[in-house]
N, C-alpha and C positions, 0 to 999 in steps of 0.2 A: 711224232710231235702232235702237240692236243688244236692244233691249227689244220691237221692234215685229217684228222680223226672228226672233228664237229664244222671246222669250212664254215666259218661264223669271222664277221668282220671284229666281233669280241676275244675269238680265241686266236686270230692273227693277232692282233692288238699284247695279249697277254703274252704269246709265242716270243713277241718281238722282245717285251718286257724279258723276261726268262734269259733270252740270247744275252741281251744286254747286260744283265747281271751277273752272266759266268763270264762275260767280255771285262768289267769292273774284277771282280775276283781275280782271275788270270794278271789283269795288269796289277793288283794288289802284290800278290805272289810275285811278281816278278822283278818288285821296287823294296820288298822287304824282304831279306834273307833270311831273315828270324821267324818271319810266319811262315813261309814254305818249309824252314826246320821244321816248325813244331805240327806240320801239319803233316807232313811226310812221316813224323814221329808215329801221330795220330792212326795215321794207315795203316803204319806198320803192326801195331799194338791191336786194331778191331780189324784187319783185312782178314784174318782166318777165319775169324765169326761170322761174320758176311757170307766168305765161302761154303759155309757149315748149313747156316740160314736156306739159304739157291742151292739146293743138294737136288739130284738126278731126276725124284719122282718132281721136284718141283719144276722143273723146267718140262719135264714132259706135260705137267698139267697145263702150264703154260702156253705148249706148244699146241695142247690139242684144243685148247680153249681160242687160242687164234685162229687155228684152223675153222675151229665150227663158225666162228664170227666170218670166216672168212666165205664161207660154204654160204650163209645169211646174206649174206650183200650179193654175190652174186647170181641164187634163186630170186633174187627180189621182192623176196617175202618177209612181210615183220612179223614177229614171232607174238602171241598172243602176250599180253601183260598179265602179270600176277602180283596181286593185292598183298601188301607184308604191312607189319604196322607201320613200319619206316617210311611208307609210302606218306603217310599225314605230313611228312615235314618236308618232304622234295620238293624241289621249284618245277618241275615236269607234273606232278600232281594232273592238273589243270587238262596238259595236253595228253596226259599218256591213257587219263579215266580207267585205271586198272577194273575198281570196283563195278562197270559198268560194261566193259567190254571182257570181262571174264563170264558173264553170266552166258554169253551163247545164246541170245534167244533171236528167235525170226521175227522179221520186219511186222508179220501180220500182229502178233502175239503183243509186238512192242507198241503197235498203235491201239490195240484195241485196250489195251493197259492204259495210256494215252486218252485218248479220245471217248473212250468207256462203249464205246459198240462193239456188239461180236461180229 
């Protein structure tokens, strides 16, 4: 759940939103006969594609892409950032500073760039 993954009093907020809505749908479903027909119809008709879509290698990629996030949290280490163009329009921008923490450079190098003394 995206409440359990960012642990932000916004994405509790949205989680709860989210519950709520499949909690509306369910009781929808459950007062009209005709949209659980036609919805079950629905299933039936794209469930193989679905299945087609999540095929073997995708689920291993999945799995070992959990894994390495999983390996991340538990060394305690954040992994350097890397500057993409996509980066100009992320609301992280600000905090994640790709362009400026990719460069690698030492403290001394950075001040004297800085302050202009060698």
């Amino acid at each position: 759940m995206l409440s359990g993954v960012l642990n932000s009093p916004r994405a509790i907020r949205v989680n709860i939103e989210i519950m709520r809505a499949f909690v509306r749908i369910r009781q929808m479903l459950s007062t009209d006969k005709d949209l659980a027909r036609r919805l079950d119809d629905l299933e039936k008709k794209y469930d193989q594609q679905f299945r087609i879509v999540f095929d073997e290698a995708l689920w291993r990629e999945t799995e070992e892409t959990a894994q390495r996030a999983h390996g991340l949290i538990a060394s305690g280490r954040t992994p350097p950032p890397v500057y993409e163009k996509r980066c100009e329009s992320c609301s992280l921008l600000a905090d994640c500073l790709p362009k400026t923490l990719q460069k690698r450079r030492s403290v001394k190098s950075y001040l004297t760039k800085i302050i202009g003394e060698p």
